[in-house]
Structure formats: C-alpha cells, structure tokens
KEKE-3310 file (N, C-alpha, C; in steps of 0.2 Angstrom, whole numbers, plus 5000, padded with zeros to 4 digits):
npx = (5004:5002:5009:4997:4987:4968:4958:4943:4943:4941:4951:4960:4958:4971:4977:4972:4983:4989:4981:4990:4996:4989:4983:4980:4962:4958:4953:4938:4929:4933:4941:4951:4965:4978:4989:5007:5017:5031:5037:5048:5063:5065:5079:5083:5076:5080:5093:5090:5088:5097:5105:5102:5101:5112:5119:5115:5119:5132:5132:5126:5139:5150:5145:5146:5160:5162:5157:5164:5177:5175:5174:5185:5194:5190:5191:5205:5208:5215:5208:5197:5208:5215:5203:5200:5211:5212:5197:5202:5214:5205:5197:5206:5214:5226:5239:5257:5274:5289:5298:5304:5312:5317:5327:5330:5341:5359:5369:5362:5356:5346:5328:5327:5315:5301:5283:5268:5253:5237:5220:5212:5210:5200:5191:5184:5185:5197:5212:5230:5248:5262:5278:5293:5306:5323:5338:5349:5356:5349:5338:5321:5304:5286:5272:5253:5237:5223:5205:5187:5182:5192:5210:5229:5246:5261:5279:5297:5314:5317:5330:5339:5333:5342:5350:5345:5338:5350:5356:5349:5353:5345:5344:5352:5354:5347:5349:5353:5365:5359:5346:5342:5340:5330:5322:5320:5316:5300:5299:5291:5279:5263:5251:5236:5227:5215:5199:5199:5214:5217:5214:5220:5234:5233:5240:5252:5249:5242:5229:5211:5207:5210:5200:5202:5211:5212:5200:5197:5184:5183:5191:5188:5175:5179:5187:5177:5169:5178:5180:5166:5168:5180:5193:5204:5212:5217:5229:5238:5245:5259:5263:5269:5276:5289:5290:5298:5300:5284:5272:5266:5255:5258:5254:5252:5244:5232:5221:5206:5197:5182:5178:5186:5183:5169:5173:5178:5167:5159:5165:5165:5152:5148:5149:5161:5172:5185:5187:5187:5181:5181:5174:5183:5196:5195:5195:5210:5217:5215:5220:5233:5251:5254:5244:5244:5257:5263:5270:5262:5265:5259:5264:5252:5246:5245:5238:5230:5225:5230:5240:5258:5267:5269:5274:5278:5284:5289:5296:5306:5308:5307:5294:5295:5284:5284:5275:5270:5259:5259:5267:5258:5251:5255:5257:5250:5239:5231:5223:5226:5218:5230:5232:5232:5235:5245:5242:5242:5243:5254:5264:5268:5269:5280:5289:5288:5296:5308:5313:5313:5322:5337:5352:5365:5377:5395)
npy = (4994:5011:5026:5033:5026:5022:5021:5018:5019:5032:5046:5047:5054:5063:5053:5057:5064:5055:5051:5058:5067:5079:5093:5110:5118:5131:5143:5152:5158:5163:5179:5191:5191:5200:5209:5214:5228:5231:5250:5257:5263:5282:5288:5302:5308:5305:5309:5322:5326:5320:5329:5342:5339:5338:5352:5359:5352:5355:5371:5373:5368:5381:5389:5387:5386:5399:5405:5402:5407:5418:5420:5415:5423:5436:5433:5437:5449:5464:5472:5465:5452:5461:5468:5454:5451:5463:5456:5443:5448:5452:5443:5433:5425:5427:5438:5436:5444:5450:5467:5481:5500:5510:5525:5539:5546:5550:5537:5532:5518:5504:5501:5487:5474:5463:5457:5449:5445:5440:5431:5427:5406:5405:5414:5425:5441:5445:5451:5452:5457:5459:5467:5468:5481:5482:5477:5463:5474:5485:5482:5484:5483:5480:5474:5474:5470:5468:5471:5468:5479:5486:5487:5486:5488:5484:5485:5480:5484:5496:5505:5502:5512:5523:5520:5512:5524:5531:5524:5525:5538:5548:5559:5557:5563:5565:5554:5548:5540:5540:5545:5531:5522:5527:5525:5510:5509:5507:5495:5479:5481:5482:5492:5501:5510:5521:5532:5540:5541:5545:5561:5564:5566:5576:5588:5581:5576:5586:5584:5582:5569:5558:5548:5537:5522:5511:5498:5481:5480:5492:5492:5481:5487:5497:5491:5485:5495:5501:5490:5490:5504:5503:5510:5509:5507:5496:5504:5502:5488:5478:5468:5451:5442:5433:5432:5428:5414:5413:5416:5430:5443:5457:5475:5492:5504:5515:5529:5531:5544:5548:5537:5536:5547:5545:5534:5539:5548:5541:5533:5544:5546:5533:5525:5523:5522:5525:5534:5550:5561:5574:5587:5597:5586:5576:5584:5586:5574:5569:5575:5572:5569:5556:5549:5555:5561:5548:5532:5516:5499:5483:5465:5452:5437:5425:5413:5410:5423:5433:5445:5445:5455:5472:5487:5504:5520:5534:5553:5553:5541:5523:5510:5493:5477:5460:5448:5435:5423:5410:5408:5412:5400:5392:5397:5404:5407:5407:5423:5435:5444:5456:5458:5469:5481:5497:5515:5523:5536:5540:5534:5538:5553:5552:5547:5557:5566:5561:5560:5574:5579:5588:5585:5584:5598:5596)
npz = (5000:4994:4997:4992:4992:4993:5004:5016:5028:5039:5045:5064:5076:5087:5103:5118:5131:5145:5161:5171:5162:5161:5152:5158:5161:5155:5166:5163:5168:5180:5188:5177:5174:5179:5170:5169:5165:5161:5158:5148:5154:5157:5153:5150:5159:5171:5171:5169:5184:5190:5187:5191:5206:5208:5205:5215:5224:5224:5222:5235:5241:5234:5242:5253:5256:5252:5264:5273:5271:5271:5285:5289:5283:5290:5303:5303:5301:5305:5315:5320:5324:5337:5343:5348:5356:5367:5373:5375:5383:5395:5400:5406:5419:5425:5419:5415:5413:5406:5407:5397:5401:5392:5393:5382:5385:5382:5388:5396:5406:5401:5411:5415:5420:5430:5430:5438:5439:5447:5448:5464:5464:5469:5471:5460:5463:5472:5469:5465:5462:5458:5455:5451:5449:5441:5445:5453:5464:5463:5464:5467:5472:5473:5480:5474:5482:5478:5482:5481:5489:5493:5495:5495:5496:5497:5501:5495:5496:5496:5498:5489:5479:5478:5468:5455:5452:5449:5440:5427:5425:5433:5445:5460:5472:5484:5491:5504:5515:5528:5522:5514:5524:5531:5521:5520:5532:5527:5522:5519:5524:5524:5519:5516:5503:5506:5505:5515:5515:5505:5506:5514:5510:5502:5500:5496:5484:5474:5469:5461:5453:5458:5470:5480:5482:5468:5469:5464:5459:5453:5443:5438:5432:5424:5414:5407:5402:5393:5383:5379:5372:5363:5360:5354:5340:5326:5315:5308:5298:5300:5296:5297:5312:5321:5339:5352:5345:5341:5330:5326:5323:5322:5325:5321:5333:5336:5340:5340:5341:5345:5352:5361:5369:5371:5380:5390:5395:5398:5411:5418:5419:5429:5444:5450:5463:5466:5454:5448:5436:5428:5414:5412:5414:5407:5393:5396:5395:5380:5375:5379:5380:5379:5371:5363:5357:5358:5351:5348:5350:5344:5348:5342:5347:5333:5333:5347:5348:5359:5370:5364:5363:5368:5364:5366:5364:5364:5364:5372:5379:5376:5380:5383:5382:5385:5385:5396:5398:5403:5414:5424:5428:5435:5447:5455:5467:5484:5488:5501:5512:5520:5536:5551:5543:5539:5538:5521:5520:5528:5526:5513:5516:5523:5512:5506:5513:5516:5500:5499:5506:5508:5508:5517:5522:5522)
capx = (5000:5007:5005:4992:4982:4963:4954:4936:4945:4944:4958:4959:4962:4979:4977:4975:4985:4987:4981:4997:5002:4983:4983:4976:4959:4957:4946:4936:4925:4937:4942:4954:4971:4984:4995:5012:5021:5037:5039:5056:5066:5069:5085:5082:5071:5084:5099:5090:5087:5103:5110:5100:5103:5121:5121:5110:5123:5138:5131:5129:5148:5153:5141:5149:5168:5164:5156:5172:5184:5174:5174:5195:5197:5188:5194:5211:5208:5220:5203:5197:5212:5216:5199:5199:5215:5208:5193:5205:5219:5201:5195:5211:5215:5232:5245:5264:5280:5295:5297:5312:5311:5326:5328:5334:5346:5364:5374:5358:5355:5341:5328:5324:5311:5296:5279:5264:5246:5231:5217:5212:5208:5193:5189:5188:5187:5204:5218:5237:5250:5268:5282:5301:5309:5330:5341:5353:5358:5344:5330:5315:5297:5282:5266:5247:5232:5216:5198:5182:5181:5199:5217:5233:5252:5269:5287:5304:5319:5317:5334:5340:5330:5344:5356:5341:5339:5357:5357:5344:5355:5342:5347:5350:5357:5343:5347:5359:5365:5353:5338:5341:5338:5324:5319:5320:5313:5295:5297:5289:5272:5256:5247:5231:5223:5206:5198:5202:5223:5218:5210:5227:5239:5231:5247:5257:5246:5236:5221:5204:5205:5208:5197:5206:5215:5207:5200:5194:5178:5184:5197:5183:5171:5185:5189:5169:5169:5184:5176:5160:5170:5188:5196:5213:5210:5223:5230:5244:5245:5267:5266:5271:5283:5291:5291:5299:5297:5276:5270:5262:5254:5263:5250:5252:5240:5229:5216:5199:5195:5177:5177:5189:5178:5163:5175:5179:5164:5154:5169:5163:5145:5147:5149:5169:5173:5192:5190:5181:5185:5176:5175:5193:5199:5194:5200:5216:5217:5212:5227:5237:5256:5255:5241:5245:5265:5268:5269:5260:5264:5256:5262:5248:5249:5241:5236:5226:5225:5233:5246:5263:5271:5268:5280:5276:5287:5290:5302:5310:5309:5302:5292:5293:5281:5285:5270:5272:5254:5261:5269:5252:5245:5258:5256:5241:5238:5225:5226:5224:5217:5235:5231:5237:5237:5244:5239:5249:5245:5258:5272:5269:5271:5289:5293:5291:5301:5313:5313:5313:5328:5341:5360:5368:5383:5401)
capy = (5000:5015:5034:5039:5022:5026:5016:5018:5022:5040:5049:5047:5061:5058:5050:5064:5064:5050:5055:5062:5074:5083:5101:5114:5118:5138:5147:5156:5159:5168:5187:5192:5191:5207:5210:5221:5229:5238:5253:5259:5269:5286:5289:5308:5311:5306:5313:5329:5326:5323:5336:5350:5339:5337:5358:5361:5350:5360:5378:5373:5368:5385:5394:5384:5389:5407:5408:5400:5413:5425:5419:5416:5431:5442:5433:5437:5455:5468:5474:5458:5453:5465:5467:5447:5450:5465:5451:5437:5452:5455:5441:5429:5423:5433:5439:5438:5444:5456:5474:5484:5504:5511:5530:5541:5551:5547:5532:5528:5511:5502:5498:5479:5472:5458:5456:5444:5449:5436:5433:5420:5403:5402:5423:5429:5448:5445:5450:5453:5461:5460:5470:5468:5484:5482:5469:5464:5479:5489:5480:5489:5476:5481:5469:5476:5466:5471:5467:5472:5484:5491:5488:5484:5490:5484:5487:5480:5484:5506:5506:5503:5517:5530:5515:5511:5531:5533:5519:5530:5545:5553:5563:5553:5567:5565:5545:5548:5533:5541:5541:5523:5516:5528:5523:5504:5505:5507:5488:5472:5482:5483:5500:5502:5518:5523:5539:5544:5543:5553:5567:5565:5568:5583:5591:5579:5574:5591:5585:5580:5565:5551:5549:5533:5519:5507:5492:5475:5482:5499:5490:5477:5492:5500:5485:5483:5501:5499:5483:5494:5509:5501:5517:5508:5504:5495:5509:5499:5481:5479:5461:5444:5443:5430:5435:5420:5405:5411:5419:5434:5449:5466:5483:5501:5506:5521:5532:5535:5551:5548:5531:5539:5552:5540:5528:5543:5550:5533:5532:5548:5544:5527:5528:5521:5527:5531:5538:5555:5565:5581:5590:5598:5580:5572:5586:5588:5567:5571:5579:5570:5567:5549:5547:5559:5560:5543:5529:5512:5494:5476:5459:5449:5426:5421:5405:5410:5429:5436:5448:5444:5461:5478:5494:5511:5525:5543:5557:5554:5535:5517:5505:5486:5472:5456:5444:5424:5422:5405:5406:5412:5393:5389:5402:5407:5406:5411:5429:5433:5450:5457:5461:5476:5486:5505:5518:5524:5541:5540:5530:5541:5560:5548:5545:5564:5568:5557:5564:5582:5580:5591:5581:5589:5598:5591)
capz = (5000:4995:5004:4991:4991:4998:5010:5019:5036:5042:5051:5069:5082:5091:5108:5124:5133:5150:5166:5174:5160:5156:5152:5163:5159:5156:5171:5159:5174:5185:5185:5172:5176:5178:5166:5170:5159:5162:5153:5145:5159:5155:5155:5149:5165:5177:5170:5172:5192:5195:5186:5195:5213:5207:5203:5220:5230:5223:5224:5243:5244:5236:5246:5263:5255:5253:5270:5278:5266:5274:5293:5289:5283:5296:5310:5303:5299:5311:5320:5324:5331:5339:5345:5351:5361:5371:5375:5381:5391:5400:5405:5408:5424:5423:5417:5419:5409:5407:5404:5398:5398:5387:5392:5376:5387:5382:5393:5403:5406:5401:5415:5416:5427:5427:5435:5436:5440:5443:5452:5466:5459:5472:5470:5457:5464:5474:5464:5466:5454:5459:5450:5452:5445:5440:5446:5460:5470:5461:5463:5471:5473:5474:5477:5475:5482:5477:5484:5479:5494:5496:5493:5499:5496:5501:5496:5496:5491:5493:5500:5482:5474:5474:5463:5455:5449:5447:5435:5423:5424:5437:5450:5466:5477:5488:5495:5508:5520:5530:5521:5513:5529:5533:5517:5519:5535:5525:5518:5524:5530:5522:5519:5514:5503:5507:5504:5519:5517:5499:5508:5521:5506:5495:5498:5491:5478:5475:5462:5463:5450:5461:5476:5484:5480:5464:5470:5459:5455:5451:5439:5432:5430:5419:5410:5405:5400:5390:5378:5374:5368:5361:5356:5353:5334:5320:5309:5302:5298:5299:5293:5302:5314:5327:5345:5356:5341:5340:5323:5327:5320:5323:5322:5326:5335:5334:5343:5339:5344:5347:5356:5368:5371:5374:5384:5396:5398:5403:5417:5424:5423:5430:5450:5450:5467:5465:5451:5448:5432:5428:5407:5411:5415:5402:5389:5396:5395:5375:5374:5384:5375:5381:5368:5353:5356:5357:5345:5355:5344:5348:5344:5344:5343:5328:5335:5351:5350:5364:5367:5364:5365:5367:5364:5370:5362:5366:5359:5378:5378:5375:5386:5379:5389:5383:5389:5397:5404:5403:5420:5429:5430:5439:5454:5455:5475:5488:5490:5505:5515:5526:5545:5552:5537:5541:5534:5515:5520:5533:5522:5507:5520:5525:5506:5502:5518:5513:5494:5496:5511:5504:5509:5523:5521:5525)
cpx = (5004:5004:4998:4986:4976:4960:4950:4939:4945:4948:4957:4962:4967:4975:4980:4980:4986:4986:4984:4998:4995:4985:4979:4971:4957:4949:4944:4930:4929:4939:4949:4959:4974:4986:5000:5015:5026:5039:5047:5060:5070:5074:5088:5083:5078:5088:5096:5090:5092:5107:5109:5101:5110:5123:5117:5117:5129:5135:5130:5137:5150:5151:5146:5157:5165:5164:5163:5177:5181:5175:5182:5196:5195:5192:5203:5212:5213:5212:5201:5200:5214:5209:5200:5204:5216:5203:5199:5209:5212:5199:5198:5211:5222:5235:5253:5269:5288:5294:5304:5309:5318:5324:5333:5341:5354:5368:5368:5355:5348:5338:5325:5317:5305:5289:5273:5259:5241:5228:5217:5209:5200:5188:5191:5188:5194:5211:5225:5241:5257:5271:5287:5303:5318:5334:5347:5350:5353:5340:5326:5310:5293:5274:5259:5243:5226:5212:5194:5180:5185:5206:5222:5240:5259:5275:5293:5309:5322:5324:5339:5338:5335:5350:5352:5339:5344:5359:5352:5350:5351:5347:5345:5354:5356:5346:5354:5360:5361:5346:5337:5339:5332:5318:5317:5319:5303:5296:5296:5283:5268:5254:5243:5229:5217:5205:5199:5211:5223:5217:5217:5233:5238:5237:5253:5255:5240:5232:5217:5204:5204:5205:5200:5207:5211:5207:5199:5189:5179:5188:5192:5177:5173:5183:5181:5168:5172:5181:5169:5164:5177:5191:5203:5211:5217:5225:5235:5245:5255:5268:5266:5275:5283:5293:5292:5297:5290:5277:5265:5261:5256:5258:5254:5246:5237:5223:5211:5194:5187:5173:5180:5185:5172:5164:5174:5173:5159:5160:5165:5157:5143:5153:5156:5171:5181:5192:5186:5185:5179:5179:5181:5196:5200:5196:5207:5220:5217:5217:5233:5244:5256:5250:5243:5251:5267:5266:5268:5261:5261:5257:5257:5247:5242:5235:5230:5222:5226:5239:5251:5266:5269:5274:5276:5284:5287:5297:5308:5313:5306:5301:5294:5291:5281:5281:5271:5266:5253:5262:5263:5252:5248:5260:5254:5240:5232:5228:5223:5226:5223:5230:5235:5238:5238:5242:5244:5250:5249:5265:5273:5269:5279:5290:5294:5295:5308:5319:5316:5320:5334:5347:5366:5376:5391:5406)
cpy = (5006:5021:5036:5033:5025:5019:5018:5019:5029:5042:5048:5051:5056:5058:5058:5061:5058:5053:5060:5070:5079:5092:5105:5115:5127:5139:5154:5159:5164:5175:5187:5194:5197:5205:5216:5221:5236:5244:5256:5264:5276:5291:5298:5312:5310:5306:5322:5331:5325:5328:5341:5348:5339:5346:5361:5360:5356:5368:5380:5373:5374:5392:5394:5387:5394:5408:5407:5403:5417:5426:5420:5422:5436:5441:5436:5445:5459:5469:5468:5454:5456:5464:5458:5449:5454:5461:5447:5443:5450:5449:5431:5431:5428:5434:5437:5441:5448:5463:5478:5492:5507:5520:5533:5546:5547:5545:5530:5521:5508:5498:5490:5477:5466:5459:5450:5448:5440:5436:5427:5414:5402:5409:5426:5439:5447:5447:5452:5453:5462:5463:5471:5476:5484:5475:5468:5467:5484:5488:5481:5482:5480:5476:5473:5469:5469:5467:5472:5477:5488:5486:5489:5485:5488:5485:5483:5481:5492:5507:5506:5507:5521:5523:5515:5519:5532:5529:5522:5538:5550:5555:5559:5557:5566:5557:5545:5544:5534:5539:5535:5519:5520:5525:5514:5501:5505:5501:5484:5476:5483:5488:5500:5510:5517:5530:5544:5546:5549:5560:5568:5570:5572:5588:5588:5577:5581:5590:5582:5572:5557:5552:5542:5529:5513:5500:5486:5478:5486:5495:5485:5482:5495:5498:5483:5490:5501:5496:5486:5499:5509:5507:5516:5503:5500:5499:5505:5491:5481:5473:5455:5444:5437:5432:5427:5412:5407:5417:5424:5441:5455:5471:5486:5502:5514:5522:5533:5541:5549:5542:5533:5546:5549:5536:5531:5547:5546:5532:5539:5548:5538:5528:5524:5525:5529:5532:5544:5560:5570:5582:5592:5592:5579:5578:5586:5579:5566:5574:5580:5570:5561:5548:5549:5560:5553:5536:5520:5506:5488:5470:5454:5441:5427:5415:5403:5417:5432:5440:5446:5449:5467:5483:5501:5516:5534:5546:5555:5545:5531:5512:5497:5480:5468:5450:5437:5422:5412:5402:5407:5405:5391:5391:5404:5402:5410:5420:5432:5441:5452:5459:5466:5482:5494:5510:5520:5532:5544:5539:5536:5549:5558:5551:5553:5567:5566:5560:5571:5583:5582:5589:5586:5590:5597:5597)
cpz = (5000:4999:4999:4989:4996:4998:5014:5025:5038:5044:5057:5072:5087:5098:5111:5126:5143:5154:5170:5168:5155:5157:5155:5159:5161:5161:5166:5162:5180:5182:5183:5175:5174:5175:5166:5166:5160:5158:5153:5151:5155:5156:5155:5156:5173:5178:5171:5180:5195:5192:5190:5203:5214:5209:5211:5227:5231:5224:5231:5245:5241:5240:5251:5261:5257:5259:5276:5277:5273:5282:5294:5288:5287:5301:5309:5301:5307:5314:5324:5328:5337:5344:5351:5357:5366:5376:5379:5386:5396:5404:5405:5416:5429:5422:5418:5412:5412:5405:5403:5396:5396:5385:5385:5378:5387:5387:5397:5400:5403:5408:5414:5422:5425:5433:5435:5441:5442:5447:5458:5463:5464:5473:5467:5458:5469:5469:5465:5461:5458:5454:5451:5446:5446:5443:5451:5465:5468:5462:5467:5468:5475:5474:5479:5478:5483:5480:5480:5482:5495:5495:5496:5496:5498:5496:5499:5493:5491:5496:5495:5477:5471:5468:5456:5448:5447:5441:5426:5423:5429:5442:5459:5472:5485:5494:5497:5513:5525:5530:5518:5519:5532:5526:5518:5526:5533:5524:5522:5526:5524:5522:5515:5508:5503:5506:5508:5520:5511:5503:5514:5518:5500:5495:5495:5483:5475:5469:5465:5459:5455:5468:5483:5479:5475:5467:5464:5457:5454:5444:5434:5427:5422:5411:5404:5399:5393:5383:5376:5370:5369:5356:5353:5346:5330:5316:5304:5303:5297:5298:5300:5306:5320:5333:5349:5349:5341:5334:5326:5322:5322:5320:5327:5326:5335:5339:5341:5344:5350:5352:5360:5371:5376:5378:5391:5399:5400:5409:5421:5424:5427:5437:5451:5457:5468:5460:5450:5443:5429:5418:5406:5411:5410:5394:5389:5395:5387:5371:5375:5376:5374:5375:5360:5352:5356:5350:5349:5345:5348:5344:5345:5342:5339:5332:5340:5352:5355:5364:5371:5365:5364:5368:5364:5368:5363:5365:5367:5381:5376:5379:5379:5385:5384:5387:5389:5400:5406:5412:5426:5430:5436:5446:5457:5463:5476:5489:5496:5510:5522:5532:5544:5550:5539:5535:5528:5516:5522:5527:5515:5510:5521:5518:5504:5506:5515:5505:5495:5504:5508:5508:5513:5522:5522:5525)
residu = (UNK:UNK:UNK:UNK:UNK:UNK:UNK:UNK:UNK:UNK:UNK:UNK:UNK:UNK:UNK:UNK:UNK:UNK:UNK:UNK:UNK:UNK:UNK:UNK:UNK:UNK:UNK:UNK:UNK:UNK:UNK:UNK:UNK:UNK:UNK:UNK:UNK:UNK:UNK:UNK:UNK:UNK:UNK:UNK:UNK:UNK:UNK:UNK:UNK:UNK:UNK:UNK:UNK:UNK:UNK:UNK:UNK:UNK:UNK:UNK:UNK:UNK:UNK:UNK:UNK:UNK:UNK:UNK:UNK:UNK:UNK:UNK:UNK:UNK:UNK:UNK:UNK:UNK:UNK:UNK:UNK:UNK:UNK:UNK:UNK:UNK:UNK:UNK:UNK:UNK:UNK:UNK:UNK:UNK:UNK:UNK:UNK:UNK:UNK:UNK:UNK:UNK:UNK:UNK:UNK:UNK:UNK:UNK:UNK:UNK:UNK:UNK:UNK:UNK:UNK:UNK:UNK:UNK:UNK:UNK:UNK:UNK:UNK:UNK:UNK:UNK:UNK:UNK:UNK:UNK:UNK:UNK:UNK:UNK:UNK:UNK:UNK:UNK:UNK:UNK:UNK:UNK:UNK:UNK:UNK:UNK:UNK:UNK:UNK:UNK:UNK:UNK:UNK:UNK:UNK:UNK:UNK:UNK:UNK:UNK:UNK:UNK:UNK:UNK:UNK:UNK:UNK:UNK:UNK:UNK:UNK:UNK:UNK:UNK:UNK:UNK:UNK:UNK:UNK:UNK:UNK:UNK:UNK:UNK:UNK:UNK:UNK:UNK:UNK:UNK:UNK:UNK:UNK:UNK:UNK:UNK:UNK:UNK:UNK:UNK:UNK:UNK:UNK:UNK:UNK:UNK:UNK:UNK:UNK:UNK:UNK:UNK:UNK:UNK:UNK:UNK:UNK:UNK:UNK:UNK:UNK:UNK:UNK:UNK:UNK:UNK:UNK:UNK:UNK:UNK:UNK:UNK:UNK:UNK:UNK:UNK:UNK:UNK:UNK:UNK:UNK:UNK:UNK:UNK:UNK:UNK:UNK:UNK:UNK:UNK:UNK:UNK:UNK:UNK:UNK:UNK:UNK:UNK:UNK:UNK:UNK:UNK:UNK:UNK:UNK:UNK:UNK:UNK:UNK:UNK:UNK:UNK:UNK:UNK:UNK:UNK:UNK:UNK:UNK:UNK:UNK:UNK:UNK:UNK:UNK:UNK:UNK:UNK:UNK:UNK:UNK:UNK:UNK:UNK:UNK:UNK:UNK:UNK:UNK:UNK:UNK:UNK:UNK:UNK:UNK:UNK:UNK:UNK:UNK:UNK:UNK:UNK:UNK:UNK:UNK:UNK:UNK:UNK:UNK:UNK:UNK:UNK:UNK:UNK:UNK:UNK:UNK:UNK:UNK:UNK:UNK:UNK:UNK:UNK:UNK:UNK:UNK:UNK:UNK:UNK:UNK:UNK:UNK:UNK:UNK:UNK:UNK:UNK:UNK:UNK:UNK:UNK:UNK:UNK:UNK:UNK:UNK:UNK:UNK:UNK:UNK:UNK)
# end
C-alpha cells in the first residue's frame, strides 16, 4: 500500500494525553488576570534630576567655602584681632611677663624688670600684681592686692632706689646713708589707701581726680567700659613677625577720637569710686602726650590671639612688655586680705620727707 492508496477508514484524532500529563483547563469563569508591563526607563528624565541635585549640591559647597573665606578672613583682619585679644587680656586669669624701659638720654641704662598679676583661683574679685623693678643691688618690689572693697600695698627693696635712679641718669642726690635706711625701714608692711589717706595727702598729691586707691571692682568696672568703647583701633598692619618661636601679628596702634571720648565720659557717669574726672579731665586726658605724642605697637599670637608684645614710644623713651601668661598657671595662690594694714598716708608723708631732704653739708 502505497501513501496515496485510499481506503474507507477515516483519520483518527491523536490520543490525549494520559492521566498524569493533562493540560490545565482555562478558568474562563474567573476574573481576568493582571497583566504588568514595564515601561522603558527614561534615561532623559533622570539625568535631568541629578544634574539639578548634582548643581543644588555643589552651589551649597561653594556657598559653605565662601562663608568659611569670609569667617577666615575676618577673623584674621587687624581689627578683629586686635579686638579678640583686648577680649582674652580681659578676661584671663592673669597675666605675667617682662618689661624693659630704654631711656633716650645718652649712657643711661636700660631699665629691666618683670611682673605677674592674677586673680584668686577660688575669687575671682581678689587679685594681686607683683612688680620687680632692676636687678641685683637695684632691685625695688612692689606687690598690690586688690579686693572688691579696698586695697593693699607693700614694698621691698626702697633702699635701692637712689642706685636704681642713678642707674637712669636721674638725680639721686637725695638718697643719703641716712635716708636709705629711713627709706628701707617702709618695707615688709602693708598699707592700705582709702579715701580717707587721699584726703590725708592733698598736699602731696594736690588734684581732685583720684578719690582713693582702685579696688577690683573699680578696675573690672573699667575694663567693662573699655570693651563697649575700644578706642585703641589698628592703623597699620606691619606684617608677620616672630616674638619667642610664635608667629604673630605686629600693628600700630591708633586712637579713635570719638570712642575715647565716649570711653571717658561713661567712666565719669558710671559711679567708680576712685575715680572721679570732671570736662577739664577728660580734655586735658584728650590731649594727653601719652596718647598723641607717642607711637603704641602690639604683637599679637596668631594661634590664640593674645598679646605677645607691646612697645610704648615717646620722643624721651620706650616702654617694651614682653607677655608669658604661661607662667600664671603655675602660681596662681589664695590671696589673702593682710592684718594690720597701716595707713599709706603716713608712708607716702615719709617718702616725700625722705625725697625732698636736701643732703647735709660736709
């Protein structure tokens, strides 16, 4: 039989499939199945998004530079500084250093000397200011200690004044084996000013401006005064300089007329009881040499802003204060109100006795 022979049989549908391998049978009855369909991601759309979060983010970073330029650069401006290191003298703990004064009169020595200031660490209106002036057989001491009520004076060393003087070219006529020793019996004692030793020594001191001796709060008062109306401005930036191994800034210093104005007439409306300065005061202060004849510089540390050095010039001399507030930490004691205290009216009637005693003839 070949493929194209015909025969009375129909075709037969192929055999299902056996038990095990039947094909599902469509739920034509059920609800109609989701169909998800991801659509094409546009790549367009969110290169724009991060372009503008990319250019959002960056406009912030050169916003945050600039702002940082600007805070570096202020804080490093001559005023600022300057300014900031007014702030820390004021309200540090102490001070210490050296000082040299370097008369312009031909052969005179330069004077040497060192001092330290602080307050107590358990009060802060207690304070204390020691002050060595010269060296050896020159050397004159003097220590203050302040309270918030009243004030405290001692000396050592006044038997050395006239070497002391002599060593300056002054006139030491006066300091004869005599009075060295009536001089150097004032040391080792305690003496108080109060308003009543001023009102004792209007002959030796004949003005109105101080009324007693400046206590802590007259001296805080000041210092408060001082930091609202900063009359001590930066005229000249003089560069970079090293003082001790520290990188600091070096200004001359200047006057603002009218902060000094406003500085000193808040002193004399503001109830300071040693001080008391009236419209002549405060002119003749305005006009002072100290102010407009001399030439004032400041080095100030980069690092912390504090002062490094200050010089004081005048057609007649130059002060230089050379600051270590380094060595306060390590000093810094109780300070502690003397017993006994006499009066300074008395020792300072001695010292112009003493002074104005013309050296007996031989």
């Amino acid at each position: 039989m070949g493929p194209f022979s015909n025969n009375n049989n129909p075709p037969q549908p192929p055999a299902g499939p056996s038990g095990g391998n039947k094909l599902p049978v469509p739920d034509i009855e059920g609800a109609p199945q989701t169909v998800i369909i991801t659509p094409e991601v546009d790549n367009e759309g969110v290169k724009k998004w991060l372009n503008i979060t990319l250019a959002i983010a960056g406009g912030m970073a050169v916003i945050g530079i600039l702002i940082f330029g600007i805070y570096v650069y202020v804080r490093n401006t001559p005023s600022y500084v300057l300014s900031a290191a007014f702030q820390n003298f004021v309200s540090s703990d102490g001070q210490a250093g050296t000082f040299t004064f370097q008369p312009q009169r031909g052969g005179a020595q330069a004077l040497n000397g060192d001092f330290i200031g602080y307050a107590d660490p358990t009060n802060p209106h207690a304070n204390t200011l020691t002050i060595n002036a010269g060296q050896d057989v020159s050397r004159v001491s003097m220590q203050l200690r302040l309270f918030s009520d009243g004030n405290f004076v001692q000396t050592a060393g006044l038997g050395n004044l006239g070497r002391l003087i002599s060593s300056l070219h002054g006139d030491a006529s006066a300091f004869t084996p005599e009075n060295i020793i009536r001089l150097s019996s004032l040391d080792g004692q305690w003496y108080t000013m109060t308003s009543d030793d001023i009102a004792e020594i209007q002959d030796v001191l004949p003005q109105h401006t101080m009324q007693s001796g400046p206590t802590s709060a007259d001296i805080e008062a000041i210092t408060q005064l001082y930091l609202k109306h900063q009359f001590m401005m930066a005229a000249q930036n003089l560069g970079d300089e090293h003082i001790n191994g520290i990188n600091t800034m070096h200004l001359k210093i200047g006057i603002d007329a009218a902060k000094l104005n406003d500085f000193l007439q808040a002193i004399k409306a503001t109830n300071i009881k040693s001080l008391h300065l009236t419209d002549n005061d405060i002119q003749a202060i305005e006009k002072s040499n100290v102010l407009n004849g001399a030439t004032i510089e400041v080095w100030i540390n980069r690092a912390d802003r504090t002062f490094e050095q200050l010089r004081l010039t005048r057609p007649a001399d130059t002060t230089t204060i050379t600051f270590k507030s380094e060595e306060v930490a390590t000093q810094r004691q109780t300070v502690v109100r003397p017993d006994s205290a006499k009066s300074a009216g008395d020792a300072i009637h001695n010292l112009r006795d003493i002074l104005t005693t013309k050296p007996t003839a031989k």
